[in-house]
N, C-alpha and C positions, 0 to 999 in steps of 0.2 A: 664169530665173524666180526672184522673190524670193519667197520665203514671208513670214505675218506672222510677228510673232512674237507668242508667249506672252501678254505683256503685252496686244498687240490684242486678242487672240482673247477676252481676260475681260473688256475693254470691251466688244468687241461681245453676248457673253454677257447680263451684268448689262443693259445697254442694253433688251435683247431682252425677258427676263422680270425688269424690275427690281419693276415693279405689282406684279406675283401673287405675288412673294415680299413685297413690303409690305405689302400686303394681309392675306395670310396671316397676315402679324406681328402687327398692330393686331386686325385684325376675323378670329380664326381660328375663330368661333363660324358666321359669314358665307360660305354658299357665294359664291364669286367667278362672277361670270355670264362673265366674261370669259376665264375662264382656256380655256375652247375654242378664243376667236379667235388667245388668245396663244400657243399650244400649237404650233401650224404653225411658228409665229417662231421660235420657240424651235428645233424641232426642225430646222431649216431651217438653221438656222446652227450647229446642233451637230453634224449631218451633217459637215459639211466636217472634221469634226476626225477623224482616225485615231488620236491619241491624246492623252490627257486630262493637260493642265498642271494641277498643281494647286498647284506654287510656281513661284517663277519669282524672280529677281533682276533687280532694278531700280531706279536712281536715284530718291532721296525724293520733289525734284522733279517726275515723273512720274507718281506717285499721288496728291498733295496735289490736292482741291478749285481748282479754278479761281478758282473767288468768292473765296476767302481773302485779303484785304490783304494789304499790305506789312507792313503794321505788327504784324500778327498771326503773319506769316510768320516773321519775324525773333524775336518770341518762343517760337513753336513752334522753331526750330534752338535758339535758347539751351537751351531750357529741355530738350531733350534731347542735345545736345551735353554739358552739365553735368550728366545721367543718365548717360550713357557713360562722362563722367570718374569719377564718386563710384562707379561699380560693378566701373571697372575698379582704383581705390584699395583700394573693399574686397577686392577680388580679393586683390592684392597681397599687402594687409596677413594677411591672414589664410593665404594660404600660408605666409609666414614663419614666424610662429607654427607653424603645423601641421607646418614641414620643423624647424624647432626642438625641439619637442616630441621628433619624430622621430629627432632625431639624438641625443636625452639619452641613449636605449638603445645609443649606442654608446660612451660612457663613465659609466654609472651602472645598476647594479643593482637590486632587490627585496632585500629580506630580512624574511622572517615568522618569528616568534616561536612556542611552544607555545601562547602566549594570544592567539592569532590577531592579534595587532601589526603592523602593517607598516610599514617603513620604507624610503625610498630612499638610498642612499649611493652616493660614487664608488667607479668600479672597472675592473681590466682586464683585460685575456687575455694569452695569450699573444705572445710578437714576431713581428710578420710574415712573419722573417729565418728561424723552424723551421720554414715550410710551403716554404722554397723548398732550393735546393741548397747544399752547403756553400763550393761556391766561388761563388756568386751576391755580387754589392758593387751594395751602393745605400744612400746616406745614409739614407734612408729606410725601409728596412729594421728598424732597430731600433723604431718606431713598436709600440706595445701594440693591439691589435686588441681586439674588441666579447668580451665575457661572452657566454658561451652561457646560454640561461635553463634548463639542464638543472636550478640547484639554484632553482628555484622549485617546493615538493612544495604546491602548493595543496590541501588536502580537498576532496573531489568536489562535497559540500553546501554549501562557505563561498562566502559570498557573495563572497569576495576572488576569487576562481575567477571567477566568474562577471562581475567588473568587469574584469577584468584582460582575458578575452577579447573586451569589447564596445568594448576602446581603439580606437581612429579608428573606429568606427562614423557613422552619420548621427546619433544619440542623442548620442554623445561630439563631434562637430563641432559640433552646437547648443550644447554645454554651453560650449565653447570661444568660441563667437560670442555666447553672453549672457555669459561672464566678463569677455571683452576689449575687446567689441564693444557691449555692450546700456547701456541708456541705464538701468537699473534695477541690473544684474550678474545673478549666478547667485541663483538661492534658496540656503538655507544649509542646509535638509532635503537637497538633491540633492549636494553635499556631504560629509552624513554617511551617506549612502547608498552611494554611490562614494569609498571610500577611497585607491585608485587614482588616480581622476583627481584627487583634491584631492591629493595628493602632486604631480602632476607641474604643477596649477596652485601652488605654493608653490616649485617648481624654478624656476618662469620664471615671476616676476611681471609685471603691469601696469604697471609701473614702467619697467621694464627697457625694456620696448619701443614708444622714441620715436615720439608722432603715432599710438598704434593708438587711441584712444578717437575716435569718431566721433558724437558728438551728434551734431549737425548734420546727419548723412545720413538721409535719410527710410528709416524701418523697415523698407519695402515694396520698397527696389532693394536692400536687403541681403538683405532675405528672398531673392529670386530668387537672385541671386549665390552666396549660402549653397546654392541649391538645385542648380544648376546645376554649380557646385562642387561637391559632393557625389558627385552621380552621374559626373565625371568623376572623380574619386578612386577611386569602389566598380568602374567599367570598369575602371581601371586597373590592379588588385588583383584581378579577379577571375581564374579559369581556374587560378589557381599561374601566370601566364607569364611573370613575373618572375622568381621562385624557379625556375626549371626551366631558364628560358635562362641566370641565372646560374651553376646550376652545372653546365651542358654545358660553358660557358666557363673556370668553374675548373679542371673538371677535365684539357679539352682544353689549358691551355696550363701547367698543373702538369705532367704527362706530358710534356709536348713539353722542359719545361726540362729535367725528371731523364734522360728516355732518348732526346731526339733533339736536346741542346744544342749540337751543330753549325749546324742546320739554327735554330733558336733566335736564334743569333747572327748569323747572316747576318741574319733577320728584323729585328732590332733594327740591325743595319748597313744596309740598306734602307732604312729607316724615317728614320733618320740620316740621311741623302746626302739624301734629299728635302726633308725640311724644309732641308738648306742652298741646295738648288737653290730651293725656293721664296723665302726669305729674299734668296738672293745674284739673283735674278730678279724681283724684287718690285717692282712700276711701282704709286705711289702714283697718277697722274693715267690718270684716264677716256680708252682711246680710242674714238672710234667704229671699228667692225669696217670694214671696205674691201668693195664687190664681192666680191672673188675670195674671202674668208673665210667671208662668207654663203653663196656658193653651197659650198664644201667641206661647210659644217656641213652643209646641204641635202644634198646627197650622201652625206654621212658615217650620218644618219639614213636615208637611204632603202637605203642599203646593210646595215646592221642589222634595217632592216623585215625586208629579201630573208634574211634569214641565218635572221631566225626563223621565217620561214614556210619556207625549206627544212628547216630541223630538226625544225618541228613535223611538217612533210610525212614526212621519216626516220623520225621514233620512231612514227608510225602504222604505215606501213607496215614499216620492220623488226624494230622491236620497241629496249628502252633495251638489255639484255643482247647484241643482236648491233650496235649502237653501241658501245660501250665497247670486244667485242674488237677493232675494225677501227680505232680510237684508239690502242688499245695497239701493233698491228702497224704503223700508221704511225708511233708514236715511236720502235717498236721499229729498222724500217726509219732512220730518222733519226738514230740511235744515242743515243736519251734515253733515261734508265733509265722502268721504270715506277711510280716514285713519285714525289714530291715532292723532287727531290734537285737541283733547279735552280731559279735565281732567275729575278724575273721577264726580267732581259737574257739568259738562257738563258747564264750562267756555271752552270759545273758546281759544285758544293761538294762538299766532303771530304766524304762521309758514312761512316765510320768512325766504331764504334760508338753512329751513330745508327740508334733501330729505323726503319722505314715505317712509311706515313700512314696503310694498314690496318689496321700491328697497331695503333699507337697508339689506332685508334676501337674495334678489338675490347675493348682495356685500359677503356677510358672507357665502356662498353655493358656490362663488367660490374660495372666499379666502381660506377654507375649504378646497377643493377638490386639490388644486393647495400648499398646504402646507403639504396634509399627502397623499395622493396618485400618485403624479406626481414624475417622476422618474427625479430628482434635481441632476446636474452636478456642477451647479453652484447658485445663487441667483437667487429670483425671478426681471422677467424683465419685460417693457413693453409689448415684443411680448407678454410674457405666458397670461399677464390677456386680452391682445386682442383676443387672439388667444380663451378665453372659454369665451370671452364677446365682442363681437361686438362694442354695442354700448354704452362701457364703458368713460364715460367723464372724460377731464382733471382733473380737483378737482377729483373725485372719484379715477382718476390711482392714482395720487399724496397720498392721504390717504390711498391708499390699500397697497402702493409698502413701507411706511413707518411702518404701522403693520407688513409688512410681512418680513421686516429686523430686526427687532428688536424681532420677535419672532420664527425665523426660527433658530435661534441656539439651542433650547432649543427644538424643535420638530427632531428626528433624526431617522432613519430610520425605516420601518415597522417588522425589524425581532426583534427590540429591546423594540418591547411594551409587550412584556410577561414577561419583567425584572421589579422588581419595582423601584429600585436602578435607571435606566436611565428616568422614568416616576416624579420624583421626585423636582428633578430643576424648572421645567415647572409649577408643583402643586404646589409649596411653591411662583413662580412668579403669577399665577393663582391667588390663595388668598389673597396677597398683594395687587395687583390692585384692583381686587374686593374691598377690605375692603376698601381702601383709596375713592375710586371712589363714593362710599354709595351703591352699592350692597352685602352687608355684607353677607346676604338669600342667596347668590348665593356660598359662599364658602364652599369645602369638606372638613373633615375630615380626616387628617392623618393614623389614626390606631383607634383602638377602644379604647375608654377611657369611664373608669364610675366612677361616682361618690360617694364622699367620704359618703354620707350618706345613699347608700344602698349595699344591700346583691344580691350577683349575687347566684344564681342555683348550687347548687353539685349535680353532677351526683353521684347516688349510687348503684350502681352494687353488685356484691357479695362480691368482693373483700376489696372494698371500705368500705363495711358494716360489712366484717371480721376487718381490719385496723383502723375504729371509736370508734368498741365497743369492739373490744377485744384483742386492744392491749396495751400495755404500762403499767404503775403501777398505774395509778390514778382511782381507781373503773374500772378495768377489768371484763367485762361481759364474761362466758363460755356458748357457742351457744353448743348445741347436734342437732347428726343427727336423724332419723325415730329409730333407732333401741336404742337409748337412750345414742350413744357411742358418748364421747366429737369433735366437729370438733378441731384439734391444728394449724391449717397453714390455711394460703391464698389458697393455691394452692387446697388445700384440699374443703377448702368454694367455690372455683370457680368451682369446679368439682361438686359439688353437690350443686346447685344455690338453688334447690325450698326449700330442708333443713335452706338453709342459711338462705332467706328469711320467711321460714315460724317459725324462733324462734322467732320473732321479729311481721313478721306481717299476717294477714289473708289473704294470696295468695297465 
C-alpha cells in the first residue's frame, strides 16, 4: 500500500476549502453562504489524516504555479539563487569578523584607569608548558596562553561594567553589522556610549578586512542573516555547555597526564599508529562497495539494533548496578584487570604508578565542585580538598592543588557565567591545552562558522519574497492581489501574506 505523501494531502486540503478561506480574506465582513456545503469537503478529506503535516520538504519545482512561463521561471531561480548566494556571503563575512573579535581576548587585555579610562593593550599569561608535567616535550609548549580578566576591578555603577558585559550581545552584533556591514556605518553617539566596543572596533578595522563592505546587498537578506545568525550564536552560548564540557575535559586529561602517565602514553601511541595506518591505507579513487560489502554493513547494523534492544531489555529488568557487577566478574574471570589498564587490541600496559579510572573521576568531581561552587575567599588549600576528600594522598593533594592555581584565575564567579565576554579566557585556555596535549575531539567552537563552499538557508517570508522579486531594476517581477490590484510595498505584501505567496506558489 502507498500512502500519499504530505505534499498531496495540502493539495488536496487547500483544493477542498481554498473559496472560504478567500473569501474570508476579501469579504470577512461577509457571512459565506457556502461555507456549509464546503464544510463536509473539508471535513471529509481531513478525516483521512491521523496526523497533521504541517512542514514537509519538497522540491521548488513542486510548489511553483503551473501558469508560470518560462521566462518568468528562470528569473524567479536567478533571482533567488543570488539571494542564497549574498546571504550565505554575508554569513561568512560576518563570522570572521565576530571569530576575530573573539579571538583578540586571547592575546590582548583591558586596562582602566582611576579616571574611568580605558584602554586595550597586548598581553599574555602564563606558558602552556606550567599546567602540564615536568617531563611533558612539545614545541608548542612554550606558547603564552590568554589573560585571565581577574584584574578587570570594573565599579558596580560604571557604565564600563555594564558595556563590557553586553559584548557579543544581539545589541553588540548590530553594532558590528552597521560598522562593517551598513551602507550608512555605526552612529558616532553609540560609540561614545560603548567605550568597549569602540576599542575593539579600532583593533580590527574596516580596512583590514578585504571585500567585507557590501553595498550592493539589499538591507533586508542581511537583516535576516543578521537574525538567524544571532540566535544561533546566543543557542550556542547558552546553558554554560561550553565552559562546563570544557572543563570536565581539562581537568580529565590534566589528571590523567600528572597521575596516570603510563596509560596517557599508550593513548598518544594509539592515536599515532592510526593516523599511519590511515595515511599508509589511504585510496584517493572512489570504489563502488561490491554485494558482499552492502550486505555485511546490513548485518553489521542490524546486529547493533539486536545488541541495543537487548541491553535496553537488561537494564530494565536488572537494574545498571547488577550490570556492571556481572561485567566486572566476566573481565574478572577473563583475567582483565578492572579498570582501564588495556588498550583497545587488549595489550596489557604497565600500570605502575598509574592511579585508576575511578579514582582519577573521584579527583576531577572534586576538583569540580571545590573550583565552581565553593564560596572562595582566597586560593584553594589543603584543608578545602581534605575537607571533601578524606582520604586524599600526598601526590594526589600536590597535583590537585597545582591544577587548581593555575586555573582558578580564569574560573570567576557564578553570577558572571551568563556573560560570554567573561566565559572566554578560560575557552580559548580550554582549547589550547586540549590541542597541544592530543585531545584535539575534545575542543569547542568559538561562534558559528560555515564553510566557504556551501549555501546556508534563507528564510522567505512575505516580505522577504516582496524585496527578491520585486524590487530593484534588474527584471522587477509585479506580484497582484485576489482582486487583480498590483501589491506596491512590503508593508503591503506583509499584510496580505497568502496573496503574496500565492503569485508565486501553490499555498
Amino acid at each position: 500500500r502507498k500512502k500519499k505523501r504530505s505534499l498531496i494531502f495540502w493539495f488536496d486540503f487547500i483544493e477542498a476549502g481554498f473559496e472560504i478561506v478567500c473569501n474570508k480574506v476579501t469579504n470577512p465582513q461577509i457571512e459565506i453562504s457556502r461555507a456549509e456545503s464546503s464544510k463536509t469537503v473539508v471535513s471529509e478529506s481531513s478525516s483521512k489524516l491521523n496526523e497533521i503535516f504541517r512542514t514537509c520538504t519538497t522540491s521548488m519545482n513542486t510548489i511553483l504555479r503551473a501558469d508560470i512561463t518560462g521566462n518568468i521561471k528562470n528569473i524567479f531561480f536567478n533571482k533567488i539563487n543570488k539571494a542564497i548566494e549574498e546571504s550565505s556571503d554575508y554569513t561568512l563575512k560576518l563570522s570572521i569578523v565576530l571569530f576575530a573579535k573573539m579571538l583578540s581576548f586571547k592575546s590582548h587585555s583591558f586596562i582602566i584607569n582611576d579616571s574611568d579610562n580605558i584602554k586595550i593593550q597586548p598581553s599574555a599569561g602564563a606558558q602552556l608548558s606550567s599546567f602540564f608535567p615536568s617531563n611533558f616535550q612539545n614545541a608548542d609548549a612554550v606558547k603564552k596562553v590568554s589573560t585571565p580578566l581577574t584584574t578587570l576591578s570594573f565599579p558596580s555603577t560604571n557604565k564600563v561594567k555594564k558595556d563590557f558585559q553586553t559584548l557579543f550581545s544581539q545589541e553588540h552584533l548590530q553594532h558590528i553589522h552597521s560598522y562593517y556591514f551598513g551602507a550608512k556605518g555605526i552612529i558616532k553617539g553609540s560609540l561614545e556610549k560603548n567605550p568597549v566596543r569602540s576599542l575593539l572596533f579600532q583593533l580590527i578595522q574596516k580596512e583590514a578586512l578585504h571585500g567585507s563592505k557590501s553595498d550592493s546587498m539589499p538591507a533586508s537578506i542581511m537583516s535576516t542573516a543578521l537574525s538567524q545568525y544571532g540566535t544561533n550564536f546566543a543557542n550556542m552560548w547558552a546553558d554554560k555547555k561550553i565552559f562546563l564540557s570544557l572543563l570536565n575535559s581539562v581537568l580529565e586529561v590534566l589528571l590523567r597526564m600528572h597521575l596516570a602517565p603510563n596509560r596517557y602514553k599508550a593513548y598518544l601511541d594509539f592515536v599515532e599508529s592510526k593516523q599511519k595506518e590511515i595515511l599508509a591505507g589511504k585510496d584517493t579513487t572512489k570504489k563502488a562497495l561490491s554485494r558482499d560489502q552492502k550486505r555485511n554493513i546490513l548485518r553489521h547494523q542490524e546486529y547493533k539494533k539486536r545488541q541495543c534492544k537487548e541491553k535496553a531489555t537488561s537494564v530494565f529488568i536488572k537494574g545498571k548496578q547488577a550490570i556492571r557487577e556481572e561485567t566486572k566478574r566476566k573481565n574478572i574471570d577473563k583475567g582483565l584487570p578492572e579498570d582501564d589498564s588495556t588498550t583497545s587490541d587488549g595489550e596489557k600496559i604497565n600500570m605502575e604508578g598509574d592511579l585508576p579510572g575511578k579514582r582519577l573521576n573521584t579527583l576531577k568531581s572534586v576538583l569540580r565542585r571545590l573550583l565552581l561552587y565553593k564560596k572562595r575567599t582566597h586560593n584553594l588549600t589543603k584543608d578545602d580538598f581534605e575537607g571533601e576528600m578524606k582520604d586524599i594522598k600526598e601526590p594526589e593533594l600536590k597535583v590537585c592543588l597545582k591544577i587548581s592555581s593555575r586555573l582558578l584565575p580564569y574560573i570567576l564567579s557564578a553570577d558572571t557565567f551568563n556573560f560570554v565576554v567573561y566565559q572566554l579566557p578560560f575557552v580559548h585556555l580550554a582549547n589550547d591545552l586540549l590541542k597541544i596535549s592530543g585531545y584535539s575531539g575534545k575542543t569547542r567552537p568559538i561562534c558559528p562558522t560555515i564553510s566557504v563552499f556551501t549555501l546556508q538557508s534563507l528564510r522567505l517570508d512575505s516580505a522577504m519574497t516582496f524585496n527578491v522579486f520585486c524590487s530593484g531594476t534588474d527584471n522587477k517581477l509585479n506580484i497582484y492581489d485576489y482582486n487583480g490590484e498590483e501589491i506596491p510595498t512590503q508593508q503591503a505584501a506583509a499584510s496580505i501574506k497568502d496573496a503574496s505567496f500565492n503569485a508565486f506558489f501553490l499555498i
